[in-house]
DRENTIKE-273784 format. One record per atom (N, C-alpha, C): atom name; x, y, z. Coordinates in steps of 0.2 Angstrom, whole numbers, plus 5000, padded with zeros to 4 digits. Last residue first. Example, Ala and Ser with C-alpha at 12.3 -4.5 7.8 and 13.67 -1.06 7.14 Angstrom:
{numar N,{5064,4989,5035}}
{numar CA,{5068,4995,5036}}
{numar C,{5064,5000,5039}}
{numar N,{5066,4972,5039}}
{numar CA,{5062,4978,5039}}
{numar C,{5066,4984,5039}}
END
This chain:
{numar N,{5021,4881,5064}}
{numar CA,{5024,4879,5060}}
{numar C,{5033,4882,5061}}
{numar N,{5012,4890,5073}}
{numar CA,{5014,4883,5076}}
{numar C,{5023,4881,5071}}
{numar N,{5008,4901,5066}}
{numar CA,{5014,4901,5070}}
{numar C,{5017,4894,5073}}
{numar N,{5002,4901,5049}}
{numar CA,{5002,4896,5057}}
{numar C,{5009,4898,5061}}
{numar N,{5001,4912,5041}}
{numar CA,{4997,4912,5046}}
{numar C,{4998,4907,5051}}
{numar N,{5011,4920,5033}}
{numar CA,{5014,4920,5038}}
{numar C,{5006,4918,5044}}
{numar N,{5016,4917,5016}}
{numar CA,{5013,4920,5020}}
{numar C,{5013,4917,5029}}
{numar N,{5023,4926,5005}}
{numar CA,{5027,4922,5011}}
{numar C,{5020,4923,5016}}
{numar N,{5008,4933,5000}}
{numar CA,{5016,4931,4998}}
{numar C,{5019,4931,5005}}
{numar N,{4992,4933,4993}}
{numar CA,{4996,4931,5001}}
{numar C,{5004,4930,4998}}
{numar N,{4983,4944,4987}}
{numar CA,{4987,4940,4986}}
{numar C,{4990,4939,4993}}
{numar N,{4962,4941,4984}}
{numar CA,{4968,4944,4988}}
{numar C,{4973,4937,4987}}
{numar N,{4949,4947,4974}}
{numar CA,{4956,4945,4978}}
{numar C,{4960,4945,4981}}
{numar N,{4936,4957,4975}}
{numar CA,{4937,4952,4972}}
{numar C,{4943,4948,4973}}
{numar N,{4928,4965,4988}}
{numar CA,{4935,4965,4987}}
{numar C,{4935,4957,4981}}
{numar N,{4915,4976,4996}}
{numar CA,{4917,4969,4992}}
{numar C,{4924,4969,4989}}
{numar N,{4909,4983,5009}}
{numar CA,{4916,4984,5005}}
{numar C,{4918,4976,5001}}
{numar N,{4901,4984,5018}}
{numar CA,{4896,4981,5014}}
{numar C,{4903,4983,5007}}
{numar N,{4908,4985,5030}}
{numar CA,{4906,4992,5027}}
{numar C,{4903,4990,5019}}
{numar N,{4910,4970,5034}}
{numar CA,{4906,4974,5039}}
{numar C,{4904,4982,5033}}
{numar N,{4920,4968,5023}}
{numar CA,{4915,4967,5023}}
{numar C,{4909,4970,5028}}
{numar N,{4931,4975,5030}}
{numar CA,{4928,4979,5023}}
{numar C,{4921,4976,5024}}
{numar N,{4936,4964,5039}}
{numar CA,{4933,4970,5041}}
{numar C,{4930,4976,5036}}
{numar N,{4939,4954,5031}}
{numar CA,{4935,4953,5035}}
{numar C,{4930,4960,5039}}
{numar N,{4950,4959,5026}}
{numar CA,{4944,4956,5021}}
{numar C,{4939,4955,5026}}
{numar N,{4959,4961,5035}}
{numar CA,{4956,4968,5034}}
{numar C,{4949,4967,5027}}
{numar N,{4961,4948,5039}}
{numar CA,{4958,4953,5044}}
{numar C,{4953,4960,5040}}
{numar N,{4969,4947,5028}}
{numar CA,{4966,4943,5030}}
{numar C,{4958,4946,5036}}
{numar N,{4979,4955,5030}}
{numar CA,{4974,4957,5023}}
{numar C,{4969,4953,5025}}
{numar N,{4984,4954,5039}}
{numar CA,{4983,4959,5039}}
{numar C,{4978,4960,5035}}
{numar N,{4992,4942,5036}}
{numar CA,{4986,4942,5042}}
{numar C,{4984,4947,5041}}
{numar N,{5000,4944,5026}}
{numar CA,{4997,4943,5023}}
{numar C,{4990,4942,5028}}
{numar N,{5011,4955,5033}}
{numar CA,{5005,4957,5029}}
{numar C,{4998,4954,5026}}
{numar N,{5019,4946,5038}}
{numar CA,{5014,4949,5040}}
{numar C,{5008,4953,5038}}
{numar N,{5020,4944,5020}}
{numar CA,{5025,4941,5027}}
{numar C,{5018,4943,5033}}
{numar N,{5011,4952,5011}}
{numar CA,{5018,4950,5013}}
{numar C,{5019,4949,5019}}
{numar N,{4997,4957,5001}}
{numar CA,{5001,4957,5007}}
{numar C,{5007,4954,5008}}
{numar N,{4987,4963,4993}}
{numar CA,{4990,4961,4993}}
{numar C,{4996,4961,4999}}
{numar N,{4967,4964,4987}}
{numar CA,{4972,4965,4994}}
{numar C,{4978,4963,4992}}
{numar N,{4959,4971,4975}}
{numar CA,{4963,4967,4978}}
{numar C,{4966,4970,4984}}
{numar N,{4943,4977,4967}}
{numar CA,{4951,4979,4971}}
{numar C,{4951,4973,4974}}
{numar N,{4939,4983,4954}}
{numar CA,{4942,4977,4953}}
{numar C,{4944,4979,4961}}
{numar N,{4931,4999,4950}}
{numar CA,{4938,4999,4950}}
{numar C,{4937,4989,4956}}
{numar N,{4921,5008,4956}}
{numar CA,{4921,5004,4951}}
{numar C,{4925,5000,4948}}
{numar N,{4926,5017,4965}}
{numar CA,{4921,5014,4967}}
{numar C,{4920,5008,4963}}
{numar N,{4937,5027,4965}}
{numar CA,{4938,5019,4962}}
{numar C,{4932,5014,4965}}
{numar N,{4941,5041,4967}}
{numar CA,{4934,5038,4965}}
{numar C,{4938,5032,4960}}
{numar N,{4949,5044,4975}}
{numar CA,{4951,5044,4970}}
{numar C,{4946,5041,4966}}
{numar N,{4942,5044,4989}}
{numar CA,{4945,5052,4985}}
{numar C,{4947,5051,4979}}
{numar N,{4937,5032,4991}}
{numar CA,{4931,5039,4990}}
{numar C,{4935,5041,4988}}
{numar N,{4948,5024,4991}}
{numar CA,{4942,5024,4985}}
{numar C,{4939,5029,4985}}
{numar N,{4952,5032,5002}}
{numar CA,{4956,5031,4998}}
{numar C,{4952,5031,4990}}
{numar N,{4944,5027,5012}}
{numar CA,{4946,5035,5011}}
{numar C,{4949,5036,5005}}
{numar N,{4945,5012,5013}}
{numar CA,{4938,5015,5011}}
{numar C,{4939,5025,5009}}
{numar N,{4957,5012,5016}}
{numar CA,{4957,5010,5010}}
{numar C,{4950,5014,5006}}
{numar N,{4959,5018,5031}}
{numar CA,{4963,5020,5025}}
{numar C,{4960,5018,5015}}
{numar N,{4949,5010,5036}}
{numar CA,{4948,5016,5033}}
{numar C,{4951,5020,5029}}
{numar N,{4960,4999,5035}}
{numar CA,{4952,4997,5033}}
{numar C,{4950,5004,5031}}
{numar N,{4970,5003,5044}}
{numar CA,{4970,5002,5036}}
{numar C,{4964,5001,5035}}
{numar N,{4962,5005,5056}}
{numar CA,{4965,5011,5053}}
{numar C,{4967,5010,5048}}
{numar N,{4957,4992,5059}}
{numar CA,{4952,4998,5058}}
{numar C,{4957,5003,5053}}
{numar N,{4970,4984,5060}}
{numar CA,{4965,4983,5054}}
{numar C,{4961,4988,5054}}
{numar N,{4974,4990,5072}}
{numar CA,{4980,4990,5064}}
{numar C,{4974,4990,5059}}
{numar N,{4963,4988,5081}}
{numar CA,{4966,4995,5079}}
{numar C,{4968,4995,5071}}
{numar N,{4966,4973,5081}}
{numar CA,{4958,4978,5079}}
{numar C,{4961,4985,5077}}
{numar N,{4978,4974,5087}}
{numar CA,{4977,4972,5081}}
{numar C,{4970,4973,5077}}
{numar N,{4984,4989,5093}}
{numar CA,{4982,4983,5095}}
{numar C,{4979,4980,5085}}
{numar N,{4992,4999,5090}}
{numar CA,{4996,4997,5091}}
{numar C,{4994,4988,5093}}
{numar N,{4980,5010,5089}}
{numar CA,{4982,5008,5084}}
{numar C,{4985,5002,5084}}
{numar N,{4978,5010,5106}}
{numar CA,{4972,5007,5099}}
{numar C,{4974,5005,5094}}
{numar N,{4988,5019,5109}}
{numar CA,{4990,5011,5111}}
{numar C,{4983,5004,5108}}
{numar N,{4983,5029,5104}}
{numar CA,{4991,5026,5101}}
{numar C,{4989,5020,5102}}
{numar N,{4973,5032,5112}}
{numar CA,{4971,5032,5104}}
{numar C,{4978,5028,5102}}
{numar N,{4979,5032,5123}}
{numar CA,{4976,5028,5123}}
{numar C,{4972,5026,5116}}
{numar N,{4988,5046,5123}}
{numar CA,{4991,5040,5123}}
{numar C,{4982,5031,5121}}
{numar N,{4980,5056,5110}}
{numar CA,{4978,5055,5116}}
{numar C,{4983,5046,5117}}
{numar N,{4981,5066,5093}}
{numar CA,{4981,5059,5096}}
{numar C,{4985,5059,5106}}
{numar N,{4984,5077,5092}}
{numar CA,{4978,5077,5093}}
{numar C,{4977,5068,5096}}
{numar N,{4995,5077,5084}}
{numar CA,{4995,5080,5090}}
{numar C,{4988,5080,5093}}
{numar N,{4996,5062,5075}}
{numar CA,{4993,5070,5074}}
{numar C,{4995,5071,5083}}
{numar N,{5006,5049,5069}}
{numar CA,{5003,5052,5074}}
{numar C,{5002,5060,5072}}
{numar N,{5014,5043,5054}}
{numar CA,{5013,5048,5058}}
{numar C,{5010,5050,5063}}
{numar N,{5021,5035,5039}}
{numar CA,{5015,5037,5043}}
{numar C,{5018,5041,5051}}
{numar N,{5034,5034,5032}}
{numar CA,{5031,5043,5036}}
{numar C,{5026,5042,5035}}
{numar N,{5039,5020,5041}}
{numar CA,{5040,5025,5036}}
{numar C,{5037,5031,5039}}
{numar N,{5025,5018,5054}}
{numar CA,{5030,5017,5051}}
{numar C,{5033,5021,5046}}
{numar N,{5016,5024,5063}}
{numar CA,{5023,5024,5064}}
{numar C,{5027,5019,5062}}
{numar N,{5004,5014,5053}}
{numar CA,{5004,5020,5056}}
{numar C,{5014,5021,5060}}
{numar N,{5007,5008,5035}}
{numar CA,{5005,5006,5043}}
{numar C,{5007,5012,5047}}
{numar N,{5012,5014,5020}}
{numar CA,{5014,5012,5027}}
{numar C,{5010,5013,5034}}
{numar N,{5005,5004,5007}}
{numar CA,{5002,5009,5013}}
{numar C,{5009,5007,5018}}
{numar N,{5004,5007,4989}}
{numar CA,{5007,5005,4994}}
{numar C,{5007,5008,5001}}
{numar N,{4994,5005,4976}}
{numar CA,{4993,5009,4982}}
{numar C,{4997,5004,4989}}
{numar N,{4994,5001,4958}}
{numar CA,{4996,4998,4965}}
{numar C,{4996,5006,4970}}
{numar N,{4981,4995,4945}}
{numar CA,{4986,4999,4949}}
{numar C,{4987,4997,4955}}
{numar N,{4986,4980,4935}}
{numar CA,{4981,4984,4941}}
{numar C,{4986,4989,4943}}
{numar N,{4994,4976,4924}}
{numar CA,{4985,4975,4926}}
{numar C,{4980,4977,4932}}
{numar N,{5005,4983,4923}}
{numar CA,{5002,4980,4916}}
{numar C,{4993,4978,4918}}
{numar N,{5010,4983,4938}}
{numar CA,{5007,4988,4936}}
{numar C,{5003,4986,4927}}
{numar N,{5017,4972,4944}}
{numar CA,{5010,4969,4941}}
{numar C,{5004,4975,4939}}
{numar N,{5032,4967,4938}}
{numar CA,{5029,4972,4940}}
{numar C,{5021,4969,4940}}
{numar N,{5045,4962,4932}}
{numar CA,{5041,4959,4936}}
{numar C,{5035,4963,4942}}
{numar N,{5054,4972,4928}}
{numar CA,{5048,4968,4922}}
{numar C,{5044,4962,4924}}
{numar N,{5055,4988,4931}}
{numar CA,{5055,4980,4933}}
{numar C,{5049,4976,4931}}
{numar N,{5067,4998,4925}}
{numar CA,{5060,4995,4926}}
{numar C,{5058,4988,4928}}
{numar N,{5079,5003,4940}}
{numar CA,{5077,4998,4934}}
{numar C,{5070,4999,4932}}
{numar N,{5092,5012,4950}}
{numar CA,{5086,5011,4947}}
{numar C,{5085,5007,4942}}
{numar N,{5108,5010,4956}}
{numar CA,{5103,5011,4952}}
{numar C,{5096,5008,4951}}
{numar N,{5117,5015,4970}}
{numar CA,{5114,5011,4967}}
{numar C,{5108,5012,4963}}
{numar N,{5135,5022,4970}}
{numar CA,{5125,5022,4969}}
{numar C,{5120,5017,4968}}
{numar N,{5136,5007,4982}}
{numar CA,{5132,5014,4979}}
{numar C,{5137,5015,4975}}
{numar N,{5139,4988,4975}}
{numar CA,{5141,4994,4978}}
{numar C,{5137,5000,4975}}
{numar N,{5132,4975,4975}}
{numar CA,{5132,4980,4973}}
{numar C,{5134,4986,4978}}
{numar N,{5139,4957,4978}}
{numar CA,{5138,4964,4981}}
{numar C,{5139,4970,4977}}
{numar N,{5132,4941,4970}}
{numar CA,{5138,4946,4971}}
{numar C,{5135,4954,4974}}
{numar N,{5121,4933,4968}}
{numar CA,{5123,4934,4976}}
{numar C,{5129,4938,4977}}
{numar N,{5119,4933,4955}}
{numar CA,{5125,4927,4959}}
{numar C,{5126,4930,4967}}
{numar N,{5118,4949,4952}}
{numar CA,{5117,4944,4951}}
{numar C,{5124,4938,4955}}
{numar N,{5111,4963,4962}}
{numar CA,{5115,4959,4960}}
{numar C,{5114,4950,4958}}
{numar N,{5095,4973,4955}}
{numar CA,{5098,4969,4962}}
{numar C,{5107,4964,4958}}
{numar N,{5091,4988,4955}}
{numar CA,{5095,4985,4953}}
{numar C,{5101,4980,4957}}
{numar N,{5076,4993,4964}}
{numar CA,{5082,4994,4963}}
{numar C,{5084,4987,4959}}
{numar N,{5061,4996,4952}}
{numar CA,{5065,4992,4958}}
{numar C,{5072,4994,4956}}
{numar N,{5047,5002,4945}}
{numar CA,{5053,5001,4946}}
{numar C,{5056,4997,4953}}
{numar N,{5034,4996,4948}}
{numar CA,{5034,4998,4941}}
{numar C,{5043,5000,4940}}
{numar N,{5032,4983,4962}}
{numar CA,{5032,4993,4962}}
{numar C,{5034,4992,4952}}
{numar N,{5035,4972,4968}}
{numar CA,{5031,4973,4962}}
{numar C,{5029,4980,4959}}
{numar N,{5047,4974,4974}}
{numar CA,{5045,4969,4974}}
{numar C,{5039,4969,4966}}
{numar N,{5056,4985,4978}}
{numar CA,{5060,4977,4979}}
{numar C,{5054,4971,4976}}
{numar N,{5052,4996,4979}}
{numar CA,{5057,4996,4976}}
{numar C,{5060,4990,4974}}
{numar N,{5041,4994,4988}}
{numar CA,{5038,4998,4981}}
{numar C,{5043,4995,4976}}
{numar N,{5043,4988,4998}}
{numar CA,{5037,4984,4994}}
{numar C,{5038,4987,4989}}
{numar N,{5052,4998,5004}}
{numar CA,{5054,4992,5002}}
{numar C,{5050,4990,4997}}
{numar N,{5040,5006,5008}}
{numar CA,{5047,5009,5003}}
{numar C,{5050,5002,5001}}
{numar N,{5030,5003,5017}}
{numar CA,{5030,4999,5012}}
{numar C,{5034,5002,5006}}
{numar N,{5036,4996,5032}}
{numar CA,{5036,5000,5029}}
{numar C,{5033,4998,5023}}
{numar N,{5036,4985,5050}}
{numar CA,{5038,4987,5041}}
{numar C,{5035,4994,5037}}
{numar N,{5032,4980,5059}}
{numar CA,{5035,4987,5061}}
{numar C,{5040,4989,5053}}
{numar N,{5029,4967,5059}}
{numar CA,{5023,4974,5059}}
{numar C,{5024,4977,5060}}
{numar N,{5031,4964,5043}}
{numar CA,{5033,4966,5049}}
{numar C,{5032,4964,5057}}
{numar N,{5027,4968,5027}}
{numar CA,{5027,4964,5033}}
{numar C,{5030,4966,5039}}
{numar N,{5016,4979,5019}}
{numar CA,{5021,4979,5020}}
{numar C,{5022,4971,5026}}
{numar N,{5002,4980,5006}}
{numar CA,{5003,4978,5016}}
{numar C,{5010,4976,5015}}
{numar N,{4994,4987,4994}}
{numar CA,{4998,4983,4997}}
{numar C,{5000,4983,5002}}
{numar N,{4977,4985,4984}}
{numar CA,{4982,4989,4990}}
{numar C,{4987,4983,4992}}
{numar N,{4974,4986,4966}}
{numar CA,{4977,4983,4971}}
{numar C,{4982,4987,4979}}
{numar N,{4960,4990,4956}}
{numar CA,{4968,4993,4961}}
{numar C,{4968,4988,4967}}
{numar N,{4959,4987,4939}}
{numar CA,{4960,4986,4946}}
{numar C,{4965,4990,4950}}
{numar N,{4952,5003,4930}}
{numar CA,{4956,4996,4930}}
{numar C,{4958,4994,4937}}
{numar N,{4942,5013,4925}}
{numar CA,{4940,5006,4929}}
{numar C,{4947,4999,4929}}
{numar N,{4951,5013,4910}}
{numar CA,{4946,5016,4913}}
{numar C,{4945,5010,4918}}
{numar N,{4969,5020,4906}}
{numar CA,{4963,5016,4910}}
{numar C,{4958,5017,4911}}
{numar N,{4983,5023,4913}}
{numar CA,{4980,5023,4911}}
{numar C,{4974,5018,4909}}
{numar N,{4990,5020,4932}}
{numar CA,{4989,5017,4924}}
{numar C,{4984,5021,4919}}
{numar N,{4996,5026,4947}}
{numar CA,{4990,5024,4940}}
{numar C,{4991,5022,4934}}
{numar N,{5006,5020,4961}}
{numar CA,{5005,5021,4954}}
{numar C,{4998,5018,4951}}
{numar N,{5008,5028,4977}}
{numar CA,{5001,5024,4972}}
{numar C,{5004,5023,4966}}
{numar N,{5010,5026,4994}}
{numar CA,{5014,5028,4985}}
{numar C,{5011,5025,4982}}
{numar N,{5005,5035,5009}}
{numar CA,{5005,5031,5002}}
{numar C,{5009,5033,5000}}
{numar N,{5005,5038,5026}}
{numar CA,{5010,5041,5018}}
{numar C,{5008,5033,5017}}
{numar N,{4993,5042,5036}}
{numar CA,{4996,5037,5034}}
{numar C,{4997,5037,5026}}
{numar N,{4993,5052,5051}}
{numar CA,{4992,5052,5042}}
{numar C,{4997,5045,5040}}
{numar N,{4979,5051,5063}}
{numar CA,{4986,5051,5061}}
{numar C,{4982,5051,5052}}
{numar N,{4965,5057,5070}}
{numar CA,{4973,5054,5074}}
{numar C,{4980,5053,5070}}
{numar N,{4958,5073,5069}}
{numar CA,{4963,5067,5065}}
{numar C,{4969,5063,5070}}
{numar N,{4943,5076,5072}}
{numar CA,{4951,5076,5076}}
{numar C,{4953,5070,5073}}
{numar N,{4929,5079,5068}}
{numar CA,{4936,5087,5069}}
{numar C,{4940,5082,5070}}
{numar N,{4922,5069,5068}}
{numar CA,{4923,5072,5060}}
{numar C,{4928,5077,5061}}
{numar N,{4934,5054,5073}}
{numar CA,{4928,5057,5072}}
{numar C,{4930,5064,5068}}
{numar N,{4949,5050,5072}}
{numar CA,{4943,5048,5077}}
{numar C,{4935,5050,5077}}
{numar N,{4951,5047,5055}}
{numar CA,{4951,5051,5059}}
{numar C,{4944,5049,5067}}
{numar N,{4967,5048,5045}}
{numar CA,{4962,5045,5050}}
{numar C,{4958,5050,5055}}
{numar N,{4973,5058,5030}}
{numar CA,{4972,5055,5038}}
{numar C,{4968,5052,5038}}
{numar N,{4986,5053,5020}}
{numar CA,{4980,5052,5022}}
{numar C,{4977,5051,5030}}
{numar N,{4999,5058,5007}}
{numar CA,{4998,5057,5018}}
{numar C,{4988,5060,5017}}
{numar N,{5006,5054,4996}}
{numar CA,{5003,5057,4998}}
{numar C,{5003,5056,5007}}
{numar N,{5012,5052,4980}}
{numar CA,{5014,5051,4985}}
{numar C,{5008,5056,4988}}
{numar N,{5011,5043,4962}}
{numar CA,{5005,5048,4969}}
{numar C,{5008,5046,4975}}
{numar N,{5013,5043,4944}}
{numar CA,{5016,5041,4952}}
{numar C,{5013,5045,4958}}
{numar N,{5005,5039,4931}}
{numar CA,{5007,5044,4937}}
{numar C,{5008,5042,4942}}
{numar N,{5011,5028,4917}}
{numar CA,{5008,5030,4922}}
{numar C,{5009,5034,4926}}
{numar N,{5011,5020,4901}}
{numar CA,{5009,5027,4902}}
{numar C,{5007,5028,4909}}
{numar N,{5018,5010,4894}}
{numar CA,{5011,5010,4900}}
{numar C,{5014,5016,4902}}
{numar N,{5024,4997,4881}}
{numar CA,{5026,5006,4884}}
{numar C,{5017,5006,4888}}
{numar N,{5032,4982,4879}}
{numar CA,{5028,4988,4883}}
{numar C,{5028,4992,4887}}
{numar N,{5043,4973,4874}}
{numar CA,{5043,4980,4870}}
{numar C,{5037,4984,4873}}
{numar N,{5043,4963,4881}}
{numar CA,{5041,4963,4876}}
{numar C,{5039,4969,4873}}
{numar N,{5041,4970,4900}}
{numar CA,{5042,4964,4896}}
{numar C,{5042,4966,4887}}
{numar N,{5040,4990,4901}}
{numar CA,{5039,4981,4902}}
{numar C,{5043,4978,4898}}
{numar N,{5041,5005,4904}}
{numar CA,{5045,4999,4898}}
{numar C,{5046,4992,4903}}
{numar N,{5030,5017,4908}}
{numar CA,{5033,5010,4912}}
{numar C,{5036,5007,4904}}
{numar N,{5033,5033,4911}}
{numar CA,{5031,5028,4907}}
{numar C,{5035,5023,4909}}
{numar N,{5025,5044,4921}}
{numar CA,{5032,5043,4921}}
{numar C,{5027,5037,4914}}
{numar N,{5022,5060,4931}}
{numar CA,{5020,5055,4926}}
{numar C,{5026,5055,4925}}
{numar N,{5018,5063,4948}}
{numar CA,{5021,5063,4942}}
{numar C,{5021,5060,4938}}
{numar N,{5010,5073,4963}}
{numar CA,{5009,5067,4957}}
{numar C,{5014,5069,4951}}
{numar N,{5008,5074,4982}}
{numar CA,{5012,5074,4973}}
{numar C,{5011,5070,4968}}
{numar N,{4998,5078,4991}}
{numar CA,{5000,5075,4988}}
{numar C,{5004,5076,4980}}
{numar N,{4985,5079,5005}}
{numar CA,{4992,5082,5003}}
{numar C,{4994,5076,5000}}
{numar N,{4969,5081,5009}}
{numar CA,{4973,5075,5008}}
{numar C,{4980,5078,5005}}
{numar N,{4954,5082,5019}}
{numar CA,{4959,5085,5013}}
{numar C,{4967,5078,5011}}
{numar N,{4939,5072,5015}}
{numar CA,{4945,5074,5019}}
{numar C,{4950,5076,5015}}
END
């Protein structure tokens, strides 16, 4: 599948004097009902590492009406905004940092925004009842499922460690979406759960 996309190289300055040498990959990947007609493009932000075979972990926004611009800037993305200390208020501009709580040092990261959110996006080819598919939770799970499997084929990570990683609603999402790889005989060595969000009773 074709796949529209920009790359830049950048160098991460870690913890303890480490320099990581990585390319930053914004893209839009479709889905597709079948082999003519794309339902929608769902924008990544990937960073690679240099490397051979090193792991990639995908990331899950929470929500389910979240994005994953936030996940890149705020959590374990290779930079993040520069947050206030003591709960005091940063005024714009607000500046960028490396973030030395990153977890690019041992796996690349591929952060997905979920279908209308951020700049994932609907095709014109998409039919009201393909929409209200995505918007169900077999849906959500199929279209990131395929997202992931589309994703290893184009960057050939077939040998590549992969992780789930997820947040808040994310982390049901991974949950599901471990379940649904399997079906595509897709093995996955771990998944991270952060805030995780499975007993509602609670």
């Amino acid at each position: 599948h074709e796949l529209s996309e920009t790359i830049t190289d950048h160098v991460y300055h870690g913890p303890c004097a480490i320099e990581l040498p990585y390319k930053a990959v914004t893209g839009m990947l479709p889905i597709f009902k079948d082999k003519e007609n794309a339902l929608a493009n769902l924008f990544f932000i990937a960073y690679f590492a240099e490397g051979e075979n090193r792991p990639i972990t995908f990331v899950f926004p929470g929500g389910p009406g979240g994005a994953c611009g936030l996940e890149s800037i705020c959590t374990i993305g290779p930079r993040r905004l520069k947050m206030p200390a003591e709960g005091k208020k940063l005024l714009p501009p607000y500046s960028m940092i490396d973030n030395p709580e990153s977890m690019l040092p041992w796996t690349d990261l591929v952060f997905v925004d979920p279908v209308d959110t951020g700049y994932s996006h609907f095709t014109e080819d998409a039919k009201e009842e393909d929409i209200q598919e995505f918007f169900s939770i077999d849906g959500d799970i199929a279209s990131l499922g395929d997202f992931i499997r589309n994703f290893v084929a184009r960057f050939e990570k077939w040998n590549a460690p992969k992780y789930l990683f997820g947040s808040s609603y994310g982390t049901l999402r991974c949950s599901g979406l471990a379940e649904y790889l399997l079906d595509y005989d897709f093995s996955l060595h771990g998944i991270i759960l952060l805030g995780s969000a499975m007993d509602y009773s609670t």
